[in-house]
Short mmCIF file of the C-alpha atoms (twelve columns), coordinates in Angstrom:
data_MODEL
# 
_entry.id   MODEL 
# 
loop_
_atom_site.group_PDB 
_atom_site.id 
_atom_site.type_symbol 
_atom_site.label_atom_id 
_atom_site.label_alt_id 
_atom_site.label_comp_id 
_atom_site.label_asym_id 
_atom_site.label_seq_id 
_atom_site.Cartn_x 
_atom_site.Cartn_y 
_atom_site.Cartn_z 
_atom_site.pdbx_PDB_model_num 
ATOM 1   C CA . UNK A 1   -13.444 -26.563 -31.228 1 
ATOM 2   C CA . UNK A 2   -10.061 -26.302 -32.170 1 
ATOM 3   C CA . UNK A 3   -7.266  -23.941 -29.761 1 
ATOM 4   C CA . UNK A 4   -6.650  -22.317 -32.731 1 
ATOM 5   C CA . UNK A 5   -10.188 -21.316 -33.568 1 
ATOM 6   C CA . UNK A 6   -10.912 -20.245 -29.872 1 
ATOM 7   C CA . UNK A 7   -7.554  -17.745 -29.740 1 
ATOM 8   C CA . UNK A 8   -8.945  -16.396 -32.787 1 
ATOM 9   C CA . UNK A 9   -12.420 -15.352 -31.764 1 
ATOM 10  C CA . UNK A 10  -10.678 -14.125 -28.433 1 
ATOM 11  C CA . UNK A 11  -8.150  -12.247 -30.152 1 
ATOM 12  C CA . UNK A 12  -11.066 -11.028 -32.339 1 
ATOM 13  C CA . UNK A 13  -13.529 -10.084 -30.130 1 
ATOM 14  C CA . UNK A 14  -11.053 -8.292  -27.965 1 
ATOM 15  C CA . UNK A 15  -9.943  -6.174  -30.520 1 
ATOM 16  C CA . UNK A 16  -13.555 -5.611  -31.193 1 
ATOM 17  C CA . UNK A 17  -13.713 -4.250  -27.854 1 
ATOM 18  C CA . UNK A 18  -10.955 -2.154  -27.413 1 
ATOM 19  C CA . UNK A 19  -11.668 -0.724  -31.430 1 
ATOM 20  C CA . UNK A 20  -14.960 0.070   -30.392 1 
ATOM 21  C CA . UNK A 21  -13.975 1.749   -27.073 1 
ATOM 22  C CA . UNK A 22  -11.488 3.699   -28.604 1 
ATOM 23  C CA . UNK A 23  -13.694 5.213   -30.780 1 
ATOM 24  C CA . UNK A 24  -16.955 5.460   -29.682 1 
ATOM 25  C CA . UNK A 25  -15.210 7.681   -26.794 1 
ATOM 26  C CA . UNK A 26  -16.980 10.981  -25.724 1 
ATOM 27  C CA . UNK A 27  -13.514 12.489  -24.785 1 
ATOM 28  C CA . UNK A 28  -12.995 15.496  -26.875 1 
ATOM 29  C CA . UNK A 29  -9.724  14.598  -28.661 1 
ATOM 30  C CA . UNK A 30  -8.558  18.232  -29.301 1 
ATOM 31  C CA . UNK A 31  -7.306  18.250  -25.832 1 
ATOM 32  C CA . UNK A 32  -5.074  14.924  -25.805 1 
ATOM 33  C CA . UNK A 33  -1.822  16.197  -26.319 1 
ATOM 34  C CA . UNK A 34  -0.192  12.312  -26.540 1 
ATOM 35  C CA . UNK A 35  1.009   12.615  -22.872 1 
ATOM 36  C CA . UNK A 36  0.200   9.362   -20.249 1 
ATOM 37  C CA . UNK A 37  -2.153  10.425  -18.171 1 
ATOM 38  C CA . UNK A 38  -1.969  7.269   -16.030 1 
ATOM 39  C CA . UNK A 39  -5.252  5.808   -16.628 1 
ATOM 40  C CA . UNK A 40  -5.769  2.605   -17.810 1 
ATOM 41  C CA . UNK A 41  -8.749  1.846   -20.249 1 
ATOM 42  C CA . UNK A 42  -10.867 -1.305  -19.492 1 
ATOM 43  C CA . UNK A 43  -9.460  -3.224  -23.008 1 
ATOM 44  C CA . UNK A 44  -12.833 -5.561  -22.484 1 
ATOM 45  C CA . UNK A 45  -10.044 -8.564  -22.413 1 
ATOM 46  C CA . UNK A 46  -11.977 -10.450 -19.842 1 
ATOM 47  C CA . UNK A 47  -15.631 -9.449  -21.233 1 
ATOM 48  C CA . UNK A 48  -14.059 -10.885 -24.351 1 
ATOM 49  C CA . UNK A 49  -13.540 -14.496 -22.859 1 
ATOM 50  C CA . UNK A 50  -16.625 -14.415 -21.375 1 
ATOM 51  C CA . UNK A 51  -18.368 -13.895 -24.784 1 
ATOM 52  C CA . UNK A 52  -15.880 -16.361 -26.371 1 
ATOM 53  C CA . UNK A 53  -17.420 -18.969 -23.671 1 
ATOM 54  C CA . UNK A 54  -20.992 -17.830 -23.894 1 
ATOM 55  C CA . UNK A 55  -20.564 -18.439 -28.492 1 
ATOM 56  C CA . UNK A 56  -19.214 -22.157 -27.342 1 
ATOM 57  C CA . UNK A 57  -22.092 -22.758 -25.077 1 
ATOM 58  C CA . UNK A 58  -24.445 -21.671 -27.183 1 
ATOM 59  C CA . UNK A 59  -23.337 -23.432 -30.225 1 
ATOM 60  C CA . UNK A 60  -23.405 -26.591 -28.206 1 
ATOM 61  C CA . UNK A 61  -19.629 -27.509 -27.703 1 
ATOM 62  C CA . UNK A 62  -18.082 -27.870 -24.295 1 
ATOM 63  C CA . UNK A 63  -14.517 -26.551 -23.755 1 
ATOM 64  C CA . UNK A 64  -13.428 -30.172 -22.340 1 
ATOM 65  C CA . UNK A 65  -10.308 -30.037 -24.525 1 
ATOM 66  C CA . UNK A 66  -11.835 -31.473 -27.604 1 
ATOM 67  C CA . UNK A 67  -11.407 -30.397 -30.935 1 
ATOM 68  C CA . UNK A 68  -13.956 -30.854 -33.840 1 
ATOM 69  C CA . UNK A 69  -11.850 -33.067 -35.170 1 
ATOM 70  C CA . UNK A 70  -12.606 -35.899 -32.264 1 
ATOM 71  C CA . UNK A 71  -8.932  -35.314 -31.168 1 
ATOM 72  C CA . UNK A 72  -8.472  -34.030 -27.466 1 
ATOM 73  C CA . UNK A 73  -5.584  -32.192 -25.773 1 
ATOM 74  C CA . UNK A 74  -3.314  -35.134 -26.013 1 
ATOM 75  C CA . UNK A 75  -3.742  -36.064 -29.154 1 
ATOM 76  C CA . UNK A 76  -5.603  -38.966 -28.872 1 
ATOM 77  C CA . UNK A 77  -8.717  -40.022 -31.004 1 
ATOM 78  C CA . UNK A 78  -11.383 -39.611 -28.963 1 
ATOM 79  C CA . UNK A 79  -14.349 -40.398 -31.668 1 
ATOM 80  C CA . UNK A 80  -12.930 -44.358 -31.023 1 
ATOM 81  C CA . UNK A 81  -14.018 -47.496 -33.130 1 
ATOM 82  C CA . UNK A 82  -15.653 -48.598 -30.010 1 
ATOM 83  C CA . UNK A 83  -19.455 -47.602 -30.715 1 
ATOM 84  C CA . UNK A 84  -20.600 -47.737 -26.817 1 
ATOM 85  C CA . UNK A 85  -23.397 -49.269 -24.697 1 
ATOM 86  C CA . UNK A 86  -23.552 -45.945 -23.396 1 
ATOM 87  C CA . UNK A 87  -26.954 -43.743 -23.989 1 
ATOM 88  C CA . UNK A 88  -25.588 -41.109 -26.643 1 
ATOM 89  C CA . UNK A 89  -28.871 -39.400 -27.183 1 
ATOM 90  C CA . UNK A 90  -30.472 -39.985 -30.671 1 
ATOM 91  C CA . UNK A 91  -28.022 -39.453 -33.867 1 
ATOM 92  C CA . UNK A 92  -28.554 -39.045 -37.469 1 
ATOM 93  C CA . UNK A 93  -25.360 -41.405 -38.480 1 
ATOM 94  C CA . UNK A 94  -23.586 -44.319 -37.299 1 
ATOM 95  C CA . UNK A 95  -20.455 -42.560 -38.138 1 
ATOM 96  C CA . UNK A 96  -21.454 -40.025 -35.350 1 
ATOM 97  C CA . UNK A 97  -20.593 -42.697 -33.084 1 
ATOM 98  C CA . UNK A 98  -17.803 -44.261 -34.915 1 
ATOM 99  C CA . UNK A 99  -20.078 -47.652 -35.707 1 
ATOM 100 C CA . UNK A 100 -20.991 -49.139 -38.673 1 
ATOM 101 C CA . UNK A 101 -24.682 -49.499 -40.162 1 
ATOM 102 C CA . UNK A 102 -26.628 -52.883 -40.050 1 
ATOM 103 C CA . UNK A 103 -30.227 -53.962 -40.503 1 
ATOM 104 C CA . UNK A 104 -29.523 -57.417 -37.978 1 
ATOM 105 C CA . UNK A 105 -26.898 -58.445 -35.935 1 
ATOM 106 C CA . UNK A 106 -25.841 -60.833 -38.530 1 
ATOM 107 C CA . UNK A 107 -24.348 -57.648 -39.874 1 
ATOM 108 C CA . UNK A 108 -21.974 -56.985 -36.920 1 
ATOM 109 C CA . UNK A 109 -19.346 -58.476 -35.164 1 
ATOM 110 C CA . UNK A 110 -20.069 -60.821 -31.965 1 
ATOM 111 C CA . UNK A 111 -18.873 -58.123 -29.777 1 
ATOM 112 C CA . UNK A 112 -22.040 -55.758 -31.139 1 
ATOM 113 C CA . UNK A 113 -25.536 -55.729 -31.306 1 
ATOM 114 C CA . UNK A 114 -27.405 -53.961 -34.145 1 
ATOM 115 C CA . UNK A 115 -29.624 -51.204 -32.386 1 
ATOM 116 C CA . UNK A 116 -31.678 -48.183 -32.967 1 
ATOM 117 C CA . UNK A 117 -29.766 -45.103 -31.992 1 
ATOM 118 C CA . UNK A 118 -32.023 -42.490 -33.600 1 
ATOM 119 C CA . UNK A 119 -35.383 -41.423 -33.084 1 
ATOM 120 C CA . UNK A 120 -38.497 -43.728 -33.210 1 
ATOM 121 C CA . UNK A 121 -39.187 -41.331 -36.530 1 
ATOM 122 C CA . UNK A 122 -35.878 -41.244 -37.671 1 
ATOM 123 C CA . UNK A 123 -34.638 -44.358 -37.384 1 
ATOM 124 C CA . UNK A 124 -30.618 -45.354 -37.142 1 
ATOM 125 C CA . UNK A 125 -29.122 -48.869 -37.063 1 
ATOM 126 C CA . UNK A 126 -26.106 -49.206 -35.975 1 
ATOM 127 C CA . UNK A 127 -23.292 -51.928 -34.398 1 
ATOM 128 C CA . UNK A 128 -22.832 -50.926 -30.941 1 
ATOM 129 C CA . UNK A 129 -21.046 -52.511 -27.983 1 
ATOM 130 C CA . UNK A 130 -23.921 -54.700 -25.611 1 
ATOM 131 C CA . UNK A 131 -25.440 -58.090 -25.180 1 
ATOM 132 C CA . UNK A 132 -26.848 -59.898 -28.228 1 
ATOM 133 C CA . UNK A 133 -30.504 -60.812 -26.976 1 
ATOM 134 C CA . UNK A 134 -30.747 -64.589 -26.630 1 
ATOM 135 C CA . UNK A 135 -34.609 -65.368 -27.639 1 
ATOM 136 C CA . UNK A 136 -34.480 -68.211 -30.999 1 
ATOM 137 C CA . UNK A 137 -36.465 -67.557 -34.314 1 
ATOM 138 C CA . UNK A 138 -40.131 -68.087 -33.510 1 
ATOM 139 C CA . UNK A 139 -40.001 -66.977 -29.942 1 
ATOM 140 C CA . UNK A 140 -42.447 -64.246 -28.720 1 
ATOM 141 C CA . UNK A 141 -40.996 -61.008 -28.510 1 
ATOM 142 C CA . UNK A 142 -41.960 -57.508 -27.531 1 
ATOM 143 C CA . UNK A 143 -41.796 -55.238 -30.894 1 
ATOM 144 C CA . UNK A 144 -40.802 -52.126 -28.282 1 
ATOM 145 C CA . UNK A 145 -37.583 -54.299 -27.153 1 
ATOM 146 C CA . UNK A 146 -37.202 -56.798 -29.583 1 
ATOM 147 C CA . UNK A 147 -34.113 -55.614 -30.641 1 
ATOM 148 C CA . UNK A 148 -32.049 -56.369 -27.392 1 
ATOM 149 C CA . UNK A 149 -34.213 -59.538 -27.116 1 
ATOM 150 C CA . UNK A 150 -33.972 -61.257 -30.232 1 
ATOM 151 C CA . UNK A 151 -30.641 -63.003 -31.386 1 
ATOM 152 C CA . UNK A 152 -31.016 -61.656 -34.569 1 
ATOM 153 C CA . UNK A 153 -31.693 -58.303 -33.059 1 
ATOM 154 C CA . UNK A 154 -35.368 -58.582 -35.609 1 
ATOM 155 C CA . UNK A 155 -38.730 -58.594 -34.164 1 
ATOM 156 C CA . UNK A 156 -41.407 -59.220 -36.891 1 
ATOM 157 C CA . UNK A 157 -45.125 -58.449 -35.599 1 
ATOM 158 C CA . UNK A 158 -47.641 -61.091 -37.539 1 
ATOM 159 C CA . UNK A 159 -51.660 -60.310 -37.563 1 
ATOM 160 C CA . UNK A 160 -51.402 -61.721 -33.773 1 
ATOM 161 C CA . UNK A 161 -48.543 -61.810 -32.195 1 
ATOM 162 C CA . UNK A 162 -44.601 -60.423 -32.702 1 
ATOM 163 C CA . UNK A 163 -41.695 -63.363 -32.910 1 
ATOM 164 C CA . UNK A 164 -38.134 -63.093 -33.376 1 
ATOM 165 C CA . UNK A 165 -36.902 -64.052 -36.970 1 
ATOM 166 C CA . UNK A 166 -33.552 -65.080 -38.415 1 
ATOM 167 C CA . UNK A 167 -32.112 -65.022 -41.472 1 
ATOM 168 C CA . UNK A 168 -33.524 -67.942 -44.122 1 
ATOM 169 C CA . UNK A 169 -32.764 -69.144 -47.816 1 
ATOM 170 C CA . UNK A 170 -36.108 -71.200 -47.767 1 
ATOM 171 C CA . UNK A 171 -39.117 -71.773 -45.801 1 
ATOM 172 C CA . UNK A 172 -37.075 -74.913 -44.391 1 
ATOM 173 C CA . UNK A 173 -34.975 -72.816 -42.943 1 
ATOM 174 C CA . UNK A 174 -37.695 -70.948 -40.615 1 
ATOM 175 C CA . UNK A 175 -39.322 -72.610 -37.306 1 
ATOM 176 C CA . UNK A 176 -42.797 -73.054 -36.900 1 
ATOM 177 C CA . UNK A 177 -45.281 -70.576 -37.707 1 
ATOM 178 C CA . UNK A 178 -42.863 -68.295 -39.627 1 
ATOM 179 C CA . UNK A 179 -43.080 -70.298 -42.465 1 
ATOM 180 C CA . UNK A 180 -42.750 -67.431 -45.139 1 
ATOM 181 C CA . UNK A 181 -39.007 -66.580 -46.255 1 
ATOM 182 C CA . UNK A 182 -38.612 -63.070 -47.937 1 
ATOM 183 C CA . UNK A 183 -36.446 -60.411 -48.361 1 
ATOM 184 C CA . UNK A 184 -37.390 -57.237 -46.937 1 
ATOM 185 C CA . UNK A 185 -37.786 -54.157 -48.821 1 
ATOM 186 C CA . UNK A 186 -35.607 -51.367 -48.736 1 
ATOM 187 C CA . UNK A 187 -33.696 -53.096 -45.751 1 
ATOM 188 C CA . UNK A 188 -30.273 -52.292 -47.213 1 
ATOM 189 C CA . UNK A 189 -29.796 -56.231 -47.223 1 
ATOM 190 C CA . UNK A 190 -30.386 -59.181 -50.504 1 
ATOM 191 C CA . UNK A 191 -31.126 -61.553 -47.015 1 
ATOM 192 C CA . UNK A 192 -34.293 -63.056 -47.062 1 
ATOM 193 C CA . UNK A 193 -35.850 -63.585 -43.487 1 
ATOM 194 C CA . UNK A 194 -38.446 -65.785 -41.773 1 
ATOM 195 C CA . UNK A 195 -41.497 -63.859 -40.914 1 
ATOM 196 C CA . UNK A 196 -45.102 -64.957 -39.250 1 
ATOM 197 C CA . UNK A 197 -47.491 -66.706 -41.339 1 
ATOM 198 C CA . UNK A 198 -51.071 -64.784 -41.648 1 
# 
């Protein structure tokens, strides 16, 4: 949240406060002649923070000198190209993490491994910063962790088993036992990929 936004809802709220305890007084007026008395009213300054903290906690935002623009205090851009291997909690977009979409890792750079950031449900794919997995097309993988242990970050269950594919302009291309090359629907991608034969 911006500085600018948060001296506004102080400077708002405040005068919300002292408006409202100037007149919702039970003082009878008729007998303030205009002269200083020496009181001091509580102006609700402080209360006012406090509620300006408690909106920013409740709408989720800390106060750690970030704006919502992904620039902090000194100006730096703190929403970086550098997609982490740090666990960011799910996310509906790539661009929530400043990555780039993919459906393999044939889609990102060496540096990044295409990944799952959002919900089992919801599913994101995105280049992020890690290890590529290492395991060859038509090696047994796990479809839970396939991703991280596949090269090409795709684990394709078959009727028995689940082995890591790769990307394939004929069946030539594809090892043993995944000899059916096809594109995948709706994958975002005109690849074609090996899969498991039935």
């Amino acid at each position: 949240m911006s500085k600018l936004y948060r001296l506004v809802c102080v400077v708002v709220l405040s005068l919300g406060v002292c408006v409202g305890t100037v007149g919702c007084s039970d003082d009878d007026d008729s007998s303030n002649n205009g002269a200083d008395t020496g009181t001091v009213a509580d102006t609700g300054t402080e209360d006012a923070s406090e509620e300006a903290d408690a909106i920013e906690d409740a709408s989720g935002e800390d106060s750690g000198g970030e704006d919502a623009s992904g620039e902090d205090a000194g100006g730096e851009d703190a929403s970086s190209e550098d997609a982490s291997d740090e666990d960011t909690g799910p996310v509906a977009s790539c661009e929530e993490i400043g990555a780039s979409t993919c459906f393999s890792n044939f889609d990102c750079v060496d540096a990044r491994r295409c990944e799952n950031v959002g919900t089992d449900t919801d599913p994101v794919a995105c280049c992020v910063i890690g290890e590529r997995g290492t395991k060859a097309a038509g090696e047994s993988c796990d479809p839970e962790t396939g991703e991280t242990e596949c090269a090409s970050s795709l684990c394709i269950e078959g009727d028995t088993q689940a082995l890591c594919s790769t990307q394939c302009e004929s069946v030539d291309d594809c090892p043993e036992g995944m000899k059916d090359c096809k594109s995948i629907a709706f994958s975002g991608t005109p690849d074609k990929f090996c899969f498991p034969e039935n």
